[in-house]
PyMOL CGO cylinders between C-alpha atoms (Angstrom):
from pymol import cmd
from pymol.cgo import CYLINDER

trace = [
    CYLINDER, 41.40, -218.12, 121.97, 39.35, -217.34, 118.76, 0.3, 1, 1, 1, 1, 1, 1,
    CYLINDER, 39.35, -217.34, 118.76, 39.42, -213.26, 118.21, 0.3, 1, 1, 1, 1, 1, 1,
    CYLINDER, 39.42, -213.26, 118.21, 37.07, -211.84, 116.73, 0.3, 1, 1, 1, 1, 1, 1,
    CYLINDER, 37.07, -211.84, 116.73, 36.60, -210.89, 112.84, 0.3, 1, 1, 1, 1, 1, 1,
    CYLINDER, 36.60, -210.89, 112.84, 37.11, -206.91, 113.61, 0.3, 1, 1, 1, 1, 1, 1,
    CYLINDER, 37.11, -206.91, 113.61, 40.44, -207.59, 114.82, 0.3, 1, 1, 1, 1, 1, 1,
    CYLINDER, 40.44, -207.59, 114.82, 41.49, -208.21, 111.88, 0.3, 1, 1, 1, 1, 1, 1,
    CYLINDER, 41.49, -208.21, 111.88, 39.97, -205.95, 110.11, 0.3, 1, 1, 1, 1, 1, 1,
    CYLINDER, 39.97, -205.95, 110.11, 42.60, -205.84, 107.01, 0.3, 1, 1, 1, 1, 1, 1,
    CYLINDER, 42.60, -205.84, 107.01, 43.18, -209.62, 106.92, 0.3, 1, 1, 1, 1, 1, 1,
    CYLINDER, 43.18, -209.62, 106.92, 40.00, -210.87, 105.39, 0.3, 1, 1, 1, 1, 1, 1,
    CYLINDER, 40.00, -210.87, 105.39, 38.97, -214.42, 105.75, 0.3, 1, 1, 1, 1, 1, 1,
    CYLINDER, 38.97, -214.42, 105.75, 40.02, -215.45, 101.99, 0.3, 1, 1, 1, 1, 1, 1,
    CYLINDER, 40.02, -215.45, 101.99, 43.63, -214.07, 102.43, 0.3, 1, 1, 1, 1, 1, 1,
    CYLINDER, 43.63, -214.07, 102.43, 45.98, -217.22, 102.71, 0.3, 1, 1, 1, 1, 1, 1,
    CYLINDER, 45.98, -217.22, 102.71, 47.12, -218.33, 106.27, 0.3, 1, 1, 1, 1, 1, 1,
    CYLINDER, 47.12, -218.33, 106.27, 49.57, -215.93, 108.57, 0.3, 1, 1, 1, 1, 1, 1,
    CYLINDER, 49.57, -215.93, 108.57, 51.34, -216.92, 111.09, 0.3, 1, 1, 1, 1, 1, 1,
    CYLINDER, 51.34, -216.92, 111.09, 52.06, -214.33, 114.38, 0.3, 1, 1, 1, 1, 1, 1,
    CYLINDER, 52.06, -214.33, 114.38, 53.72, -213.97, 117.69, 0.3, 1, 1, 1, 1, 1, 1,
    CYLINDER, 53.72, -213.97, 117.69, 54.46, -211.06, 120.12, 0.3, 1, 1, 1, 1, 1, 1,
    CYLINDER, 54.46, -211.06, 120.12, 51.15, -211.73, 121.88, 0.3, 1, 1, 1, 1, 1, 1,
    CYLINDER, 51.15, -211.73, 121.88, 52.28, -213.83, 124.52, 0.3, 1, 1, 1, 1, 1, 1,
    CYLINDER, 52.28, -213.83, 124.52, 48.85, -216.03, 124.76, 0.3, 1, 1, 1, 1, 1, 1,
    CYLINDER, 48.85, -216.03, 124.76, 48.38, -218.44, 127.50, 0.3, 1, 1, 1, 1, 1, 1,
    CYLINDER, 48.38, -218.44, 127.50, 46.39, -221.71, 127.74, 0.3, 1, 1, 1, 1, 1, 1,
    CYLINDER, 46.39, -221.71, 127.74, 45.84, -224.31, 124.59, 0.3, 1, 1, 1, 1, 1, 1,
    CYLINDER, 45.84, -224.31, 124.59, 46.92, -223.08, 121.08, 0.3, 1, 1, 1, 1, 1, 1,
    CYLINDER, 46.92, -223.08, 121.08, 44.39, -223.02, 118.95, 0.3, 1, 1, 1, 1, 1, 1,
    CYLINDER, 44.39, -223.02, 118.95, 43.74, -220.63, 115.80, 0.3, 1, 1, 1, 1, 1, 1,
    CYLINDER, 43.74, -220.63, 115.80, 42.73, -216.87, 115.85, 0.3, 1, 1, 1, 1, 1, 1,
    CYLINDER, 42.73, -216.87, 115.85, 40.68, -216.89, 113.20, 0.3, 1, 1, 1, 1, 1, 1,
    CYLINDER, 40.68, -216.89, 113.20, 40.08, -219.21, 110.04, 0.3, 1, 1, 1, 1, 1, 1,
    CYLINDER, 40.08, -219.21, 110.04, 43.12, -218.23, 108.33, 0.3, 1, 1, 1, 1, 1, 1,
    CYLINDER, 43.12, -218.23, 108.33, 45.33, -216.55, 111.30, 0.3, 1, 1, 1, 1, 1, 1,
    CYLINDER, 45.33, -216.55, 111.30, 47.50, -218.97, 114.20, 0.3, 1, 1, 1, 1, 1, 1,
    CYLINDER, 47.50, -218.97, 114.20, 49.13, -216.96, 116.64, 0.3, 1, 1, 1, 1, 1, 1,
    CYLINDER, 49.13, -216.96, 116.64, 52.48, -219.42, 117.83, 0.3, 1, 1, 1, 1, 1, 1,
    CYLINDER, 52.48, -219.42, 117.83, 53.46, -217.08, 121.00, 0.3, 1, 1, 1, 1, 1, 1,
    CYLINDER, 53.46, -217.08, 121.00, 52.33, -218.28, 124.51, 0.3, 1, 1, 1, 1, 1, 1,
    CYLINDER, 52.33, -218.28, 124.51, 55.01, -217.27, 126.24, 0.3, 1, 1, 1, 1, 1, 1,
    CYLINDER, 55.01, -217.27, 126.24, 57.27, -219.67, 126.34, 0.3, 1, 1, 1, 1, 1, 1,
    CYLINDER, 57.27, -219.67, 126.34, 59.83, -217.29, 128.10, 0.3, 1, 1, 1, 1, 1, 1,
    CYLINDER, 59.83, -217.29, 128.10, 57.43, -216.41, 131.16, 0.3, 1, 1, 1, 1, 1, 1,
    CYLINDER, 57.43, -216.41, 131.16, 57.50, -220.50, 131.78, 0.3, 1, 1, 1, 1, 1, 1,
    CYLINDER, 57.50, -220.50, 131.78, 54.27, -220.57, 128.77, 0.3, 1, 1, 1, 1, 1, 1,
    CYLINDER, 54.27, -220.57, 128.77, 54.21, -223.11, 125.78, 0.3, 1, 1, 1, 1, 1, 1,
    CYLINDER, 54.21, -223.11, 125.78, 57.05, -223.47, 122.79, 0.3, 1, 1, 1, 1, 1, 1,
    CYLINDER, 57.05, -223.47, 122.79, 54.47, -223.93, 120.24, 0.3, 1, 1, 1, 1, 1, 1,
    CYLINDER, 54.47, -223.93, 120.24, 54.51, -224.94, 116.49, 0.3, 1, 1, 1, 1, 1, 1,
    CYLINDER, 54.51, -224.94, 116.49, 52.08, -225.87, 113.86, 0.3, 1, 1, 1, 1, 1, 1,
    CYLINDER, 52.08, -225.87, 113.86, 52.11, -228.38, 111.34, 0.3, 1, 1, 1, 1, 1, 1,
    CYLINDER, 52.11, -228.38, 111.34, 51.37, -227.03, 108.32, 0.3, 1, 1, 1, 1, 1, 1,
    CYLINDER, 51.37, -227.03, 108.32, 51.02, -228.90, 104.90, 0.3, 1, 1, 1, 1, 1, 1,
    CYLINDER, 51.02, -228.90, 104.90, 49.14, -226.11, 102.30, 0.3, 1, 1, 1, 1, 1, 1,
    CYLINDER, 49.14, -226.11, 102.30, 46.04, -226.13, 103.84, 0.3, 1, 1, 1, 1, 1, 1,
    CYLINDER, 46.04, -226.13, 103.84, 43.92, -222.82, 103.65, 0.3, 1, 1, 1, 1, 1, 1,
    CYLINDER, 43.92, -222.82, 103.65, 41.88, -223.01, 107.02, 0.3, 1, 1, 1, 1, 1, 1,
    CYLINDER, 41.88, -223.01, 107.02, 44.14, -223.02, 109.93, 0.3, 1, 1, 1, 1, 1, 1,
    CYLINDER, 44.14, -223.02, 109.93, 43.01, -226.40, 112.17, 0.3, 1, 1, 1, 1, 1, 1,
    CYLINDER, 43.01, -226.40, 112.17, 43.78, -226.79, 116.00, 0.3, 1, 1, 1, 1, 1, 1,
    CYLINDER, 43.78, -226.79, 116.00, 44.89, -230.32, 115.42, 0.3, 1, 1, 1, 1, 1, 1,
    CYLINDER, 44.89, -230.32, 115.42, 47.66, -229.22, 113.64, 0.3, 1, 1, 1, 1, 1, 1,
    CYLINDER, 47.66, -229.22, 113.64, 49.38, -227.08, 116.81, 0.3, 1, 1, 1, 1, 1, 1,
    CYLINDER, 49.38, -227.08, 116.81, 52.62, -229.02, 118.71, 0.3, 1, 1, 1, 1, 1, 1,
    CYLINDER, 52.62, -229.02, 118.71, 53.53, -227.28, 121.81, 0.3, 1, 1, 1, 1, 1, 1,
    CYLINDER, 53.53, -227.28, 121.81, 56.20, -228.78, 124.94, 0.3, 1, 1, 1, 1, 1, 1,
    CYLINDER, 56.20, -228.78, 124.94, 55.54, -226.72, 128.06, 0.3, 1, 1, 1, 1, 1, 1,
]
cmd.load_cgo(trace, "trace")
């Protein structure tokens, strides 16, 4: 689910990586934007527990999400 640039309008694309929840996504994780992962998809409405492997990198990559449904 790639958002859009505007929706994050004060978290510019240089800032380092965030990671969020409270959205309750659905479907495969995969990043927000470059530099923003979102590791909510609802695992308590029977979604995804979902993690990412992070090791310093500055662009958040797909690859790098773990979820067990």
């Amino acid at each position: 689910m790639m958002m859009e640039a505007e929706d994050f309008v004060d978290y510019g694309p240089s800032e380092k990586p965030v990671f969020i929840g409270h959205y309750w996504f659905e479907g495969i994780p995969e990043r927000c934007a470059k530099n923003v992962a979102c590791l909510d998809y609802s695992v308590a409405g029977n979604g995804k527990l979902v993690a990412y492997r992070w090791s310093g990198e500055q662009t958040v990559s797909d690859e790098n999400f773990v979820y067990v449904s």
